[in-house]
LOGU-375539 format. One line per field, with one value per residue: residue in one letter; residue number from 0; z, y, x of N, C-alpha, C, O in turn. Coordinates in steps of 0.05 Angstrom, whole numbers, plus 5000, padded with zeros to 4 digits. Atoms other than C-alpha are relative to their C-alpha. Layout:
r (A / ...)
k (NUM / ...)
n_up (Z / ...)
n_north (Y / ...)
n_east (X / ...)
ca_up (Z / ...)
ca_north (Y / ...)
ca_east (X / ...)
c_up (Z / ...)
c_north (Y / ...)
c_east (X / ...)
o_up (Z / ...)
o_north (Y / ...)
o_east (X / ...)
//
This chain:
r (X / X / X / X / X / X / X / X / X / X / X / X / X / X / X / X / X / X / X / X / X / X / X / X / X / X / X / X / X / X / X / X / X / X / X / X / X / X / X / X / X / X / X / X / X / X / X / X / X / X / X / X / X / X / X / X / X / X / X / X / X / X / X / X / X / X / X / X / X / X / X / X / X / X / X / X / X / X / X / X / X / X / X / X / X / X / X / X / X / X / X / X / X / X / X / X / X / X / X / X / X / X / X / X / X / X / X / X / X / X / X / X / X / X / X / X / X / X)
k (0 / 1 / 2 / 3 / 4 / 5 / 6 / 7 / 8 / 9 / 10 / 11 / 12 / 13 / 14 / 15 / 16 / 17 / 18 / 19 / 20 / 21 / 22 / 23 / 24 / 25 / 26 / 27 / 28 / 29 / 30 / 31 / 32 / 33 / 34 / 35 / 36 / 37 / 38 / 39 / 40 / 41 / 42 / 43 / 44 / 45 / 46 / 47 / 48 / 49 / 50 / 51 / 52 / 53 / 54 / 55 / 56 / 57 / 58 / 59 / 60 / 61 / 62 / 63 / 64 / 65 / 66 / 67 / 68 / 69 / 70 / 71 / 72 / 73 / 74 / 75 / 76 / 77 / 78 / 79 / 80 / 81 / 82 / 83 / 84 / 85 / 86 / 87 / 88 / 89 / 90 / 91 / 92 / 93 / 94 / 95 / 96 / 97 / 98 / 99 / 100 / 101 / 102 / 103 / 104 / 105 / 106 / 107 / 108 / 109 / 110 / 111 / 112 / 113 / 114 / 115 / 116 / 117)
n_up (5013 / 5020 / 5020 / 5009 / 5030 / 5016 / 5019 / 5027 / 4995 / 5010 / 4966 / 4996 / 5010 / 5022 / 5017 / 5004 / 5011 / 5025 / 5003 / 5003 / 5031 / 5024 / 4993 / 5014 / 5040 / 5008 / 4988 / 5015 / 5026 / 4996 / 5003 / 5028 / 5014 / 4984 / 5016 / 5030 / 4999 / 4995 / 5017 / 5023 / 4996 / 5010 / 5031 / 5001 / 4993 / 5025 / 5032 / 4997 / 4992 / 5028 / 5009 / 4985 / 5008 / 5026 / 5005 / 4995 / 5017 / 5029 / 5013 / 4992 / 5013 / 5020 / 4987 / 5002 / 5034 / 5008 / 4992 / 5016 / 5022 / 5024 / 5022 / 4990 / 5001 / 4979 / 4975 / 5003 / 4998 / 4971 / 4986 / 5008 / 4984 / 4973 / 4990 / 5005 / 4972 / 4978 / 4997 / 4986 / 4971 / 5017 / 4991 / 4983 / 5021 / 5032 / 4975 / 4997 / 5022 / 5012 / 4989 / 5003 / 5020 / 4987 / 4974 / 5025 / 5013 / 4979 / 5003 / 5029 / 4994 / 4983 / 5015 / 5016 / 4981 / 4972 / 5003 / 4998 / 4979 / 5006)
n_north (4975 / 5013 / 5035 / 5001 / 5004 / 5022 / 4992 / 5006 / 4998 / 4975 / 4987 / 4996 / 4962 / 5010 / 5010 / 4996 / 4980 / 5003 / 5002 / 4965 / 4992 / 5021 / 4998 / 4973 / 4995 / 5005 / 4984 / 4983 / 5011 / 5000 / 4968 / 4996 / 5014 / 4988 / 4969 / 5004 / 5016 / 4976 / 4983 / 5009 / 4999 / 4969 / 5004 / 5018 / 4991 / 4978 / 5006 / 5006 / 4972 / 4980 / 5010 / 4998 / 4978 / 4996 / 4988 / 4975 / 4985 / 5002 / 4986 / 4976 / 4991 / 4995 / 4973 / 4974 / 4996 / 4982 / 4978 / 4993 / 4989 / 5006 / 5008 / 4979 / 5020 / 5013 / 4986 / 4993 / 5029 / 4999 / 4979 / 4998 / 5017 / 4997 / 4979 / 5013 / 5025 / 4986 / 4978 / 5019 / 5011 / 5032 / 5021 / 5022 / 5034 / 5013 / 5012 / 5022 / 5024 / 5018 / 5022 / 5026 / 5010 / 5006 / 5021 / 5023 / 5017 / 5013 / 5030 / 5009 / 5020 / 5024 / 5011 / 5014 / 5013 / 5019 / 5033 / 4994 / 4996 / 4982)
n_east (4995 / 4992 / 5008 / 4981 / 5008 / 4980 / 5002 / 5012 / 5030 / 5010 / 5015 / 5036 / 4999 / 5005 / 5018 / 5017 / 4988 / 5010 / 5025 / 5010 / 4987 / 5020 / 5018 / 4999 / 5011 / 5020 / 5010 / 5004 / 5014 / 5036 / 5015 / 4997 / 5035 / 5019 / 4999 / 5011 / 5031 / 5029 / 4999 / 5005 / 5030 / 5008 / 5017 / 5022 / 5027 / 5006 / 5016 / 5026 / 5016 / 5002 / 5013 / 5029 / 5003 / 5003 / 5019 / 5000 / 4980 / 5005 / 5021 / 4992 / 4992 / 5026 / 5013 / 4980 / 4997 / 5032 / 5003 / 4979 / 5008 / 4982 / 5027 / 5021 / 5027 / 5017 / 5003 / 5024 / 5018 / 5007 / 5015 / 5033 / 5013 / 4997 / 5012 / 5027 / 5007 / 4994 / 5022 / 5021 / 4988 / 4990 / 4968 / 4998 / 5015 / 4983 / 4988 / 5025 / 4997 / 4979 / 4999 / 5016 / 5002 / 4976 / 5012 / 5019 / 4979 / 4987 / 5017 / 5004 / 4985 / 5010 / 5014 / 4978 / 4972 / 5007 / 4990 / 4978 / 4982 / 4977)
ca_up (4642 / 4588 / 4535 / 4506 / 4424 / 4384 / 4321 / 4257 / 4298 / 4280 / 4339 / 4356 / 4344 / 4277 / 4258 / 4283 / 4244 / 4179 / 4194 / 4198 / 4134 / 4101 / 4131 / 4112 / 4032 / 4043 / 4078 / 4025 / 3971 / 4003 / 4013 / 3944 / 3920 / 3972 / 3938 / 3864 / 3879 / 3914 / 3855 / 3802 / 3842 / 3839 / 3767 / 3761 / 3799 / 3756 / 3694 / 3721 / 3745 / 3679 / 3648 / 3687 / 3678 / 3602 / 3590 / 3630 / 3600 / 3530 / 3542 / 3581 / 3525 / 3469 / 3518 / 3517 / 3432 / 3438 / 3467 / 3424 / 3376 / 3322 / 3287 / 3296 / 3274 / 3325 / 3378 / 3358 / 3353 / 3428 / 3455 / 3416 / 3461 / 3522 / 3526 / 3507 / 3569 / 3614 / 3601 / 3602 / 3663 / 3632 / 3667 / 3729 / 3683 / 3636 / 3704 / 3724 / 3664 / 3651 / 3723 / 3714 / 3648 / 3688 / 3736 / 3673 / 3642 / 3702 / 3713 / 3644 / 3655 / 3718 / 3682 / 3632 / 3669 / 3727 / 3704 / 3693 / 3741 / 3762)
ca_north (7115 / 7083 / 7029 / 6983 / 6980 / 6927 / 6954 / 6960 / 6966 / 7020 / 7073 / 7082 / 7158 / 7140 / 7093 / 7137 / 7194 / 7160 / 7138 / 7215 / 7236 / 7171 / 7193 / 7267 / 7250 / 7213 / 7258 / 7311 / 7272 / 7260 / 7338 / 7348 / 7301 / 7328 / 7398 / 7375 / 7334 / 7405 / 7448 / 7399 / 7394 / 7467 / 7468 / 7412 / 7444 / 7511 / 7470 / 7439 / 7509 / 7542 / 7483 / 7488 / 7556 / 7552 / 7569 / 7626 / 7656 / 7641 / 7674 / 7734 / 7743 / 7746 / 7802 / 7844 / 7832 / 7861 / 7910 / 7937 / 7949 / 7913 / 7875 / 7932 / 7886 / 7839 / 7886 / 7922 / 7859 / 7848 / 7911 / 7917 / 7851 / 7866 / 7935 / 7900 / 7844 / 7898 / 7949 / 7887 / 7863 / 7797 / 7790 / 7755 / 7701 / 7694 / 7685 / 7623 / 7599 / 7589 / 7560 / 7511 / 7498 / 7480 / 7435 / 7393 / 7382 / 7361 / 7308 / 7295 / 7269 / 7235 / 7199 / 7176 / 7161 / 7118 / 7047 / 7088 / 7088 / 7156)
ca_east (4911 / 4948 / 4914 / 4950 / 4951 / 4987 / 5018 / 4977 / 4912 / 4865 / 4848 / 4775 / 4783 / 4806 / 4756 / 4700 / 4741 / 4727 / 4656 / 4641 / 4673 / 4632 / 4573 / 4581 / 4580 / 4531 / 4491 / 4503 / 4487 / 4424 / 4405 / 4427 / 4373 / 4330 / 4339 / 4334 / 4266 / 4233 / 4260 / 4241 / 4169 / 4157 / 4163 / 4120 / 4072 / 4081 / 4064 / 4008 / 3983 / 4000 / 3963 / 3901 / 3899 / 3908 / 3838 / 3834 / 3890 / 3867 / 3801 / 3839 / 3876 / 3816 / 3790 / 3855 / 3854 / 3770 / 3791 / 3854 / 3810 / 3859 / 3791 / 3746 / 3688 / 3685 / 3707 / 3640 / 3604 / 3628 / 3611 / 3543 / 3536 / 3562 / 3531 / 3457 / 3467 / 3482 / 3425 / 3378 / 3402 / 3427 / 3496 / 3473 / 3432 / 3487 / 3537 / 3485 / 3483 / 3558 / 3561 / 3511 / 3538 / 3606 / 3568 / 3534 / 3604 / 3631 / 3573 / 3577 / 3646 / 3633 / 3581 / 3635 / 3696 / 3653 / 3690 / 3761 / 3813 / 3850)
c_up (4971 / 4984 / 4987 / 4973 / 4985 / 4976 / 4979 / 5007 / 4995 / 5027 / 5000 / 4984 / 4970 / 4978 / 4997 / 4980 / 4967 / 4994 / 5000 / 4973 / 4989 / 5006 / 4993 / 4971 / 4997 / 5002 / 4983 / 4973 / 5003 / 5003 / 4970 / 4982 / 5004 / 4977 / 4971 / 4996 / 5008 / 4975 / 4974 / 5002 / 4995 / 4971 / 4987 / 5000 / 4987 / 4972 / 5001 / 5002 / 4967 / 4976 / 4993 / 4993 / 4970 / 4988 / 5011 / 4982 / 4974 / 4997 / 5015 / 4979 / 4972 / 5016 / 4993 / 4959 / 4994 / 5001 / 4995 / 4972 / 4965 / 4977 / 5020 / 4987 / 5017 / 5027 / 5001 / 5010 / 5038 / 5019 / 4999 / 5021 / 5039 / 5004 / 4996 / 5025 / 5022 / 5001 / 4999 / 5023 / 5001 / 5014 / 5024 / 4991 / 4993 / 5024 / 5005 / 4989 / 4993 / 5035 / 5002 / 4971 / 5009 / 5011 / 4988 / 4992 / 5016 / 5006 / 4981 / 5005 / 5022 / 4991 / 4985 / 5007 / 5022 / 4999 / 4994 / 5018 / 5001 / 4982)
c_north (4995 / 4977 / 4986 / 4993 / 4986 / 5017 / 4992 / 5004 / 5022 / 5015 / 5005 / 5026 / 4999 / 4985 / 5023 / 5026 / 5002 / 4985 / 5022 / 5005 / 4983 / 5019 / 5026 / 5000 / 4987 / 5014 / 5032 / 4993 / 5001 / 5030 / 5004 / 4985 / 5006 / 5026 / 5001 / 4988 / 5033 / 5019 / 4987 / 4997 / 5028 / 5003 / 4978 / 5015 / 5029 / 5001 / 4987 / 5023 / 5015 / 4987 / 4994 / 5021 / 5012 / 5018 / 5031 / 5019 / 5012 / 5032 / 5043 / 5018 / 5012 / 5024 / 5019 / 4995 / 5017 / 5016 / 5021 / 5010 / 4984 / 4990 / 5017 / 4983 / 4990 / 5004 / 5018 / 4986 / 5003 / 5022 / 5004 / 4973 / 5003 / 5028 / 4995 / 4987 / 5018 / 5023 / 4978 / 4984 / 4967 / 4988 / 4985 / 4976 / 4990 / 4980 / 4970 / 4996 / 4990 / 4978 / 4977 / 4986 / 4981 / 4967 / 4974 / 4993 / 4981 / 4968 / 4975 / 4980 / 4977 / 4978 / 4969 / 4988 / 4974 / 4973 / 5016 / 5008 / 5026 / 5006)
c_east (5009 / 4993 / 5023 / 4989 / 5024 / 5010 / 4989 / 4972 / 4991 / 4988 / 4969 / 5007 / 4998 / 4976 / 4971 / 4996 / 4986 / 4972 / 4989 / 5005 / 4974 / 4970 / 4984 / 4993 / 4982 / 4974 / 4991 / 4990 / 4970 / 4984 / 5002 / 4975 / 4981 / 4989 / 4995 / 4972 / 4983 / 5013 / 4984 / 4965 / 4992 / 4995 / 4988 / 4979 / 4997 / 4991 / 4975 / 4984 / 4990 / 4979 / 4961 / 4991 / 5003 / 4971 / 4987 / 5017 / 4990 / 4980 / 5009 / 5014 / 4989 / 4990 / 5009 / 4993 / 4971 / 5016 / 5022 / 4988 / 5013 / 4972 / 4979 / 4971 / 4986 / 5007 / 4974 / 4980 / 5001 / 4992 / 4978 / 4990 / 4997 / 4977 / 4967 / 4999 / 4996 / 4975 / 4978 / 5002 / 5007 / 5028 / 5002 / 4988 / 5022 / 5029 / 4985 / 5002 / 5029 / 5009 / 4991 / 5001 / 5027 / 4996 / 4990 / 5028 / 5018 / 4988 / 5003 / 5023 / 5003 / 4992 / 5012 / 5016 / 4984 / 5026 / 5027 / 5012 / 5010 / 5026)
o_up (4953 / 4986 / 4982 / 4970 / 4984 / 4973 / 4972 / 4989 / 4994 / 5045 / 4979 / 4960 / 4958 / 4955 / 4975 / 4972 / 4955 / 4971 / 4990 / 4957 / 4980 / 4987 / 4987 / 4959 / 4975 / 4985 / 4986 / 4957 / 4989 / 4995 / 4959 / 4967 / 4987 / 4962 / 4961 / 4975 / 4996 / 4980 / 4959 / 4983 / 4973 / 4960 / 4962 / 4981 / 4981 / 4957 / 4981 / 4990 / 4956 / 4960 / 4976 / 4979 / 4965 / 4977 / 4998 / 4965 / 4967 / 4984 / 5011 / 4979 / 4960 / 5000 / 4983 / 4950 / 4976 / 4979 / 5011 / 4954 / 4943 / 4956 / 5043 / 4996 / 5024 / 5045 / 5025 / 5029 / 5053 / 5039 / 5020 / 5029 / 5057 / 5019 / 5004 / 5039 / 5040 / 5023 / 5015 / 5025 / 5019 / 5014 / 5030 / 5000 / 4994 / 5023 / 4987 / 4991 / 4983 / 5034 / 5010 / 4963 / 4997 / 5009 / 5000 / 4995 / 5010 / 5004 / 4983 / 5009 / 5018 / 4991 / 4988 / 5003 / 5027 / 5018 / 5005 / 5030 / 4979 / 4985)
o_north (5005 / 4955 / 4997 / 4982 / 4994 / 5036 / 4968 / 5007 / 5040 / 5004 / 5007 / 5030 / 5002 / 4991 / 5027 / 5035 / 5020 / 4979 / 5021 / 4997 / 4993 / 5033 / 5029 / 5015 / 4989 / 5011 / 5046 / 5006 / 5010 / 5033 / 5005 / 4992 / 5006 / 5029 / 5019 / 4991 / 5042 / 5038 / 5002 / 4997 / 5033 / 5002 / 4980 / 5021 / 5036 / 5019 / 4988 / 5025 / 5022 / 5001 / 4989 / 5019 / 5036 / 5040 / 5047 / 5034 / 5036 / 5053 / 5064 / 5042 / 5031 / 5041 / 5038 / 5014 / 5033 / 5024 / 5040 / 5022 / 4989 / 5002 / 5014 / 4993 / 4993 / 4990 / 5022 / 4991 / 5013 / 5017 / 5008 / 4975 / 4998 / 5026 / 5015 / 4992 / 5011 / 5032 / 4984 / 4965 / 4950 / 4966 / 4971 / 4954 / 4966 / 4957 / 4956 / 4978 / 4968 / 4955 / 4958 / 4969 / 4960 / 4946 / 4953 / 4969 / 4961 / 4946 / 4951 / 4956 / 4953 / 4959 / 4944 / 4964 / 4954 / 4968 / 4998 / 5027 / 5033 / 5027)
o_east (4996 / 5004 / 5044 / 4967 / 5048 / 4994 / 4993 / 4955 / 5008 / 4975 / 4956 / 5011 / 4977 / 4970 / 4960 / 4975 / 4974 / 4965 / 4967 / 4988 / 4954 / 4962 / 4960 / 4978 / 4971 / 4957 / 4971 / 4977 / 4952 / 4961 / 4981 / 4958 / 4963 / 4970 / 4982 / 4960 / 4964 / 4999 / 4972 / 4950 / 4981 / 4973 / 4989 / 4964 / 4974 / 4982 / 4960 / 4963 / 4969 / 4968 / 4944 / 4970 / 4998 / 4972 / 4973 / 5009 / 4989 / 4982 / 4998 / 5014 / 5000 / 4983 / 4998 / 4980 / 4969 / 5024 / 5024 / 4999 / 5003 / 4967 / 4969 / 4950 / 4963 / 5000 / 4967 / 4965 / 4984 / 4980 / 4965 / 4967 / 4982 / 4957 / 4954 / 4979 / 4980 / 4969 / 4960 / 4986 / 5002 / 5037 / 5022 / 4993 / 5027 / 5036 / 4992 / 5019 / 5032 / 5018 / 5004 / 4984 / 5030 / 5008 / 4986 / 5031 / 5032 / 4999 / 5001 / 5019 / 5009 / 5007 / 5007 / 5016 / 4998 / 5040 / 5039 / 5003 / 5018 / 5039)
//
């Protein structure tokens, strides 16, 4: 019922007392890193997105400026074009043509890159 313990010795309880504690900061340290690596990936991957998507944007944003009227010239211009493609029935060609113009640049680079590494 009774152990016997010399003085100065350390009790189990104790020791396993302060292997918890240790184990705890470390433990938090490590989520904490955890948590700064998936926040710091996200915006990663928000600048890659936003990057990727640069071109879209760009040309989304040349659309909204046609269409504001501010340079009434070459919001004309684009209308006089658009409204020509569309009464000649031109906008599924012109579709096809920028995919297959997609599909050539793509090759194109293939082509190029072969002997470069990722």
């Amino acid at each position: 019922m009774f152990e016997d313990f010399c003085v100065g010795e350390t009790h189990p309880l104790e020791l396993i007392v302060k292997q918890s504690i240790s184990d705890t900061g470390r433990a938090e340290a490590a989520q904490a890193t955890v948590n700064q690596v998936k926040v710091e990936g996200i915006e990663t991957n928000l600048v890659v997105m936003k990057e990727l998507l640069f071109p879209f944007i760009q040309l989304v944003t040349s659309l909204v400026l046609l269409s504001s009227w501010k340079e009434p010239f070459k919001s004309t211009v684009f209308l006089m074009f658009t409204s020509f493609a569309i009464i000649r029935g031109w906008i599924a060609n012109i579709l096809a043509l920028v995919f297959i113009f997609f599909a050539v640049v793509m090759l194109w680079n293939r082509h190029l890159n072969r002997e470069k590494p990722l």
